[in-house]
C-alpha positions as CSV (number, residue, x, y, z in Angstrom):
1,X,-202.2,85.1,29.5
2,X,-205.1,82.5,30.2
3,X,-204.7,79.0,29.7
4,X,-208.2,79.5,27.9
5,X,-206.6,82.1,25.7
6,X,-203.4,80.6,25.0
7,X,-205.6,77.4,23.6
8,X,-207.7,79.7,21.9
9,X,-204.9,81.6,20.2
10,X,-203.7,77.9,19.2
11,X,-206.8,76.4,17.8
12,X,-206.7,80.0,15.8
13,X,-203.3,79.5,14.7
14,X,-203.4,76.1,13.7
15,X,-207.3,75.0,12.9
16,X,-208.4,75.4,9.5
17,X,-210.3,78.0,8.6
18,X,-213.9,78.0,8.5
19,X,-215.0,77.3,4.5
20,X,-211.4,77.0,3.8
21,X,-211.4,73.4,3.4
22,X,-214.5,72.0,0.9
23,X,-214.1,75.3,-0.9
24,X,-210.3,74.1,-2.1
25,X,-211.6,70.4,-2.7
26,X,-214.3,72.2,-5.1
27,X,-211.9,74.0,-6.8
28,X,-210.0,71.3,-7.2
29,X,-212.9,69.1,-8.2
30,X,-214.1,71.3,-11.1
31,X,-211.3,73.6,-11.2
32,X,-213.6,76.8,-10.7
33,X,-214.4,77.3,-14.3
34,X,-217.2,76.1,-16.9
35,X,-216.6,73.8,-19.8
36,X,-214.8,76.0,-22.5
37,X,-216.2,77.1,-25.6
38,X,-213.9,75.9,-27.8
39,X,-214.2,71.6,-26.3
40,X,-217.9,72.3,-25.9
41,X,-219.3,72.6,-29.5
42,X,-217.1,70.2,-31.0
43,X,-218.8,67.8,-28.5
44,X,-222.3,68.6,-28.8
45,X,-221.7,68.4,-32.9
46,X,-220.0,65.2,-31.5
47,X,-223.1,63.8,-29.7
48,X,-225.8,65.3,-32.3
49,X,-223.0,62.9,-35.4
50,X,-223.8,60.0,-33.4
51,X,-227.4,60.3,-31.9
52,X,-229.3,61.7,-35.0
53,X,-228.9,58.7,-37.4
54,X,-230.2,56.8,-34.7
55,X,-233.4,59.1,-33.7
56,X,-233.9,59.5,-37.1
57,X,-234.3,55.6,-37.9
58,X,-236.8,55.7,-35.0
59,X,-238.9,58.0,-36.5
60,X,-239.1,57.0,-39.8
61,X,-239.5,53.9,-38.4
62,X,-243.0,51.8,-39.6
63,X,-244.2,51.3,-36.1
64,X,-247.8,49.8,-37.2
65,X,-246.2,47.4,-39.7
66,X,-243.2,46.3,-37.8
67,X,-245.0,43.5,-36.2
68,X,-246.1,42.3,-39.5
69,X,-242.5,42.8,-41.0
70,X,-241.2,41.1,-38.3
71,X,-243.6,38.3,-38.5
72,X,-242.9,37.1,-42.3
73,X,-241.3,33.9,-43.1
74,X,-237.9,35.9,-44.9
75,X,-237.4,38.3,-41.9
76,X,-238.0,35.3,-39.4
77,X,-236.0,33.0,-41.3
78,X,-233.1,35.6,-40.9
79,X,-233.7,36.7,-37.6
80,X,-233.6,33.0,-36.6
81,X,-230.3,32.4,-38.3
82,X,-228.7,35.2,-36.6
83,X,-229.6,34.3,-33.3
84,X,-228.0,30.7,-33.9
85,X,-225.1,31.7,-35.5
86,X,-224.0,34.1,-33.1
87,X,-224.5,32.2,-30.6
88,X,-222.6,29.2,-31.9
89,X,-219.8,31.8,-33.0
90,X,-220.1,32.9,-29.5
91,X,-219.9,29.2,-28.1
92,X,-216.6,28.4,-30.2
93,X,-214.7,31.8,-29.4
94,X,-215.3,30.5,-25.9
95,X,-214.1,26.9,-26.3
96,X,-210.5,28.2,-28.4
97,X,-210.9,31.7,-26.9
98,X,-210.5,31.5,-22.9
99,X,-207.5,29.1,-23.2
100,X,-205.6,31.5,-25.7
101,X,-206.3,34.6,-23.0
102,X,-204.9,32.4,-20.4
103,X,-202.2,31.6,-22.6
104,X,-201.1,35.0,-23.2
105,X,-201.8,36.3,-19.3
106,X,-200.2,33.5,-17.6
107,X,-197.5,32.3,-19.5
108,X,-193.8,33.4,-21.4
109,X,-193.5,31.8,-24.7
110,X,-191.0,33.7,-27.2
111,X,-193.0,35.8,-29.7
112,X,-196.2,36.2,-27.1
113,X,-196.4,40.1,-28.1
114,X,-196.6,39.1,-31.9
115,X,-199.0,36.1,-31.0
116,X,-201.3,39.2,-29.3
117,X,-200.8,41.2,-32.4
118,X,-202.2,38.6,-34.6
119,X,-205.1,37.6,-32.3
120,X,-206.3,41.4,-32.3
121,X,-205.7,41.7,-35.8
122,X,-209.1,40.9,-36.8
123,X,-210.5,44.1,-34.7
124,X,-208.8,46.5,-37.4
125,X,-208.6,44.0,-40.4
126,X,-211.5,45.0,-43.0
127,X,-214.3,42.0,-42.9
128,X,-214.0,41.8,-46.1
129,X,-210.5,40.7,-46.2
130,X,-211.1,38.5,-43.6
131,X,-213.7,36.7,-45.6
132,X,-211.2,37.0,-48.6
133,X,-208.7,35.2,-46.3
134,X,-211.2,32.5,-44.7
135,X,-211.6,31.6,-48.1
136,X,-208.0,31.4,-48.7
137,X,-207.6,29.2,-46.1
138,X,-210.7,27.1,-45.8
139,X,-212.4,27.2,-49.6
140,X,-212.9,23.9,-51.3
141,X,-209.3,24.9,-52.9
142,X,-207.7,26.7,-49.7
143,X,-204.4,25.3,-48.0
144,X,-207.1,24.0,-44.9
145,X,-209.8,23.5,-46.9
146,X,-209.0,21.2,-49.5
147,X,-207.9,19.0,-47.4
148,X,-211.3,18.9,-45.1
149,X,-213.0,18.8,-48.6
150,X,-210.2,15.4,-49.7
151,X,-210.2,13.9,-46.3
152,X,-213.5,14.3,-44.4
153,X,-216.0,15.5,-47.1
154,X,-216.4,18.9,-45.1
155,X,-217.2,21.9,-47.4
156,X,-217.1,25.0,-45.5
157,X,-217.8,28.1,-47.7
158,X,-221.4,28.9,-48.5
159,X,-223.3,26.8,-45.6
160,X,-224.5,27.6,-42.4
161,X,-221.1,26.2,-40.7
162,X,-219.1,29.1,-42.9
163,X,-221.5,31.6,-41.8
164,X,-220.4,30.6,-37.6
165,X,-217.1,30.3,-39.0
166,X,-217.0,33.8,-40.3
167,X,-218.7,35.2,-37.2
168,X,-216.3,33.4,-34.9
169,X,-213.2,35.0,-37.1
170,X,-214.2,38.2,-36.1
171,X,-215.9,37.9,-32.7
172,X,-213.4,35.9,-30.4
173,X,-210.9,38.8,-30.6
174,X,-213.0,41.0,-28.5
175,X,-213.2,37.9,-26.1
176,X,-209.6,37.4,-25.9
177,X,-209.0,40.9,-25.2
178,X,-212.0,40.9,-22.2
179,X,-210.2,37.8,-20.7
180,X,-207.1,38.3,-20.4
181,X,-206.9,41.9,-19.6
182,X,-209.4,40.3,-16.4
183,X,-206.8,37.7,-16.0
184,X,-203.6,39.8,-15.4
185,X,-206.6,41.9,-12.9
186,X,-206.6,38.6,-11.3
187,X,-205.0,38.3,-7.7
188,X,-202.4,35.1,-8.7
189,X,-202.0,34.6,-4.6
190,X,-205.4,32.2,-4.8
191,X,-204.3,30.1,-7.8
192,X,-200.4,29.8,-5.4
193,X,-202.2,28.8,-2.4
194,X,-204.2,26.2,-4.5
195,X,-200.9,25.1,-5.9
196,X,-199.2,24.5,-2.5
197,X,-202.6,22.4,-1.2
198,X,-201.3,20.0,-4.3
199,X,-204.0,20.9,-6.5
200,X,-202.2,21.1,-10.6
201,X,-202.5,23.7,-13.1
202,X,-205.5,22.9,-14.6
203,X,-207.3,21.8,-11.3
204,X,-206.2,25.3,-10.2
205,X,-207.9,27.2,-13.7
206,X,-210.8,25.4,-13.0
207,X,-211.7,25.6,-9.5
208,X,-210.3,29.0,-8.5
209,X,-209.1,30.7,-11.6
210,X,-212.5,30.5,-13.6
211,X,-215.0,31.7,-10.9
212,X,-212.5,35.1,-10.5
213,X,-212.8,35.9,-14.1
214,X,-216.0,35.1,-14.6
215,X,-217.3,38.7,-15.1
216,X,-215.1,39.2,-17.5
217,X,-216.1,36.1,-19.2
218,X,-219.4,37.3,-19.4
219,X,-218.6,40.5,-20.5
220,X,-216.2,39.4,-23.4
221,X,-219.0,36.8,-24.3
222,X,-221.7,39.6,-24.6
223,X,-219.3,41.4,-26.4
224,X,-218.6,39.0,-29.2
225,X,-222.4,37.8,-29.6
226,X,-223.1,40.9,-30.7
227,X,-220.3,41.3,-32.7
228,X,-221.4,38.1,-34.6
229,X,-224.9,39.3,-34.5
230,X,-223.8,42.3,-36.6
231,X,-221.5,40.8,-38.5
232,X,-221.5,41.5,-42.7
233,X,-218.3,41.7,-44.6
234,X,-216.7,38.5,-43.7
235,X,-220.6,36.3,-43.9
236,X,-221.3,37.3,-47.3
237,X,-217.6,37.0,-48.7
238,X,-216.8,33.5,-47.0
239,X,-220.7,32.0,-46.6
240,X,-222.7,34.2,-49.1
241,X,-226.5,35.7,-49.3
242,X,-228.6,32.2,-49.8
243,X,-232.1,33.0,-47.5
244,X,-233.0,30.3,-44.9
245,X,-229.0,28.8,-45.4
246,X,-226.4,31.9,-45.2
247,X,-228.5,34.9,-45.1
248,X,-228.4,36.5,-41.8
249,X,-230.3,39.7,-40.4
250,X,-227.4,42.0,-41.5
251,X,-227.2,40.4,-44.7
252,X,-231.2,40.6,-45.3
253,X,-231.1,44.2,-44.0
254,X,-228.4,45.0,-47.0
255,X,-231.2,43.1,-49.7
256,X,-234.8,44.1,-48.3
257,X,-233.0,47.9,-48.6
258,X,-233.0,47.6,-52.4
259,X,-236.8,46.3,-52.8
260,X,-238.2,46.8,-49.1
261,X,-237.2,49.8,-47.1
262,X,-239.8,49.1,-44.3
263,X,-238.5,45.5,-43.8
264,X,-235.0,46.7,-43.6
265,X,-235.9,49.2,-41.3
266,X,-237.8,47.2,-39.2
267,X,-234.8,44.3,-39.0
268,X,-232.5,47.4,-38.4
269,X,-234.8,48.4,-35.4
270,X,-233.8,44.9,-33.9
271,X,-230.4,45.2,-34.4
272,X,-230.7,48.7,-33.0
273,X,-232.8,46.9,-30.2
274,X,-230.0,44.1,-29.3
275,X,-227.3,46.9,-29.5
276,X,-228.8,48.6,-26.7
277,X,-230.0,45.7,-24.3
278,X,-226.0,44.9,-24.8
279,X,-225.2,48.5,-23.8
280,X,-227.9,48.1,-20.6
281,X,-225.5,44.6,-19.6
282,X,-222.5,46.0,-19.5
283,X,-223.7,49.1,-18.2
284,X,-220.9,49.0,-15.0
285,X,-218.4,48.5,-17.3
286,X,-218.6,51.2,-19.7
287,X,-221.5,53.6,-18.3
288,X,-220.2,54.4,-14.4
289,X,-217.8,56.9,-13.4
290,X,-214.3,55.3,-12.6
């Protein structure tokens, strides 16, 4: 035998063979069968639950008088609200928020995993118990609140400050969550090299800690504005439905339904609007392939 045919009979015996190898990695891919029968329509019926409300407030939508809707001093005065007091919700779930995600991702405190509980209680509690409960607590006569109303004057309930207050209840959860599941993502080895160059705790959060986790800042922030944007159990049990003072575009959707159909649909067509554009930001989050 050869030397040309012994390596030949070698490359034969040992090579892979030709198609062999991207045929299996399809197969394994895909798993060399279509989508059964049985998974499929229940998702389609699936898709069609949760698209056709939608497409069907687009079409019914009045396009021509949507500007005009827009435009009037009661839709205005509510879109204007909204946009404040979500974003001052947003603003304080930041201030109390990143410091509690911290909190629970960096630290061991006895009853952290309760403490977690209670923080994400909010996400599942019905808004209108929470506003039942704001009002428990902070209402002229609540265990908080009468003493703001004794002490400093401060009246929360049915103002413009209950209406961020409410929003805020239920908004910085979603925060929390953001942070601190980006926190424990967090390589730890930059904050210990900033500790041994002498630099403390809080020097450490603020110069290396806070630029890693700032995505998810962002993302958890987006996340709650629009939570607060949307928000309509809590507002009108805790702040009420006063226009120009309380009434936010939720709340003024829920009223112009009963006497104005076009003006509710239009305000729901910017909600519906926001929704999206906060979909389209966190779009490599929740809409790529992991």
């Amino acid at each position: 035998m050869t030397p040309a045919d012994a390596s030949g009979t070698s490359g034969a015996a040992t090579g892979p063979r030709k198609g062999t190898g991207p045929r299996r990695r399809r197969m394994g891919a895909g798993g060399g069968q279509g989508v059964p029968l049985p998974l499929l329509l229940p998702a389609l019926l699936a898709v069609a639950f949760l698209l056709v409300p939608l497409l069907a407030l687009l079409v019914r939508a009045p396009w021509q008088s949507t500007p005009e809707q827009l435009t009037s001093p009661a839709v205005w005065q509510a879109l204007r609200l909204s946009l404040v007091c979500a974003t001052a919700a947003t603003a304080v779930s930041l201030v109390l928020g990143v410091p509690l995600a911290w909190l629970l991702a960096r630290t061991e405190f006895p009853g952290r995993g309760l403490v977690r509980a209670l923080v994400t209680l909010p996400l599942v509690l019905p808004p209108v118990v929470g506003g039942v409960a704001l009002l428990m607590a902070l209402g002229r006569n609540g265990i908080v609140g009468q003493w703001l109303d004794a002490w400093f004057g401060i009246s929360l309930p049915f103002t413009t400050a209950g209406v961020v207050v409410a929003e805020a209840f239920v908004a910085m959860p979603f925060l929390v969550i953001s942070v601190e599941g980006t926190l424990r993502a967090a390589d730890r080895r930059y904050e210990e090299a900033a500790a041994t160059l002498g630099a403390s705790r809080f020097t450490a959060f603020r110069r290396v800690t806070l630029p890693l986790i700032a995505p998810g800042i962002a993302a958890g922030s987006v996340l709650a504005w629009a939570r607060a944007l949307g928000e309509f159990g809590a507002t009108i049990t805790f702040a009420g439905n006063f226009p120009g003072r309380t009434q936010t575009m939720p709340l003024a959707v829920y009223l112009a339904l009963q006497s104005d159909p076009e003006a509710a649909i239009a305000l729901s067509l910017v909600l519906l609007a926001v929704s999206i554009a906060v979909l389209a930001g966190l779009r490599d989050r929740w809409m790529t392939a992991s």
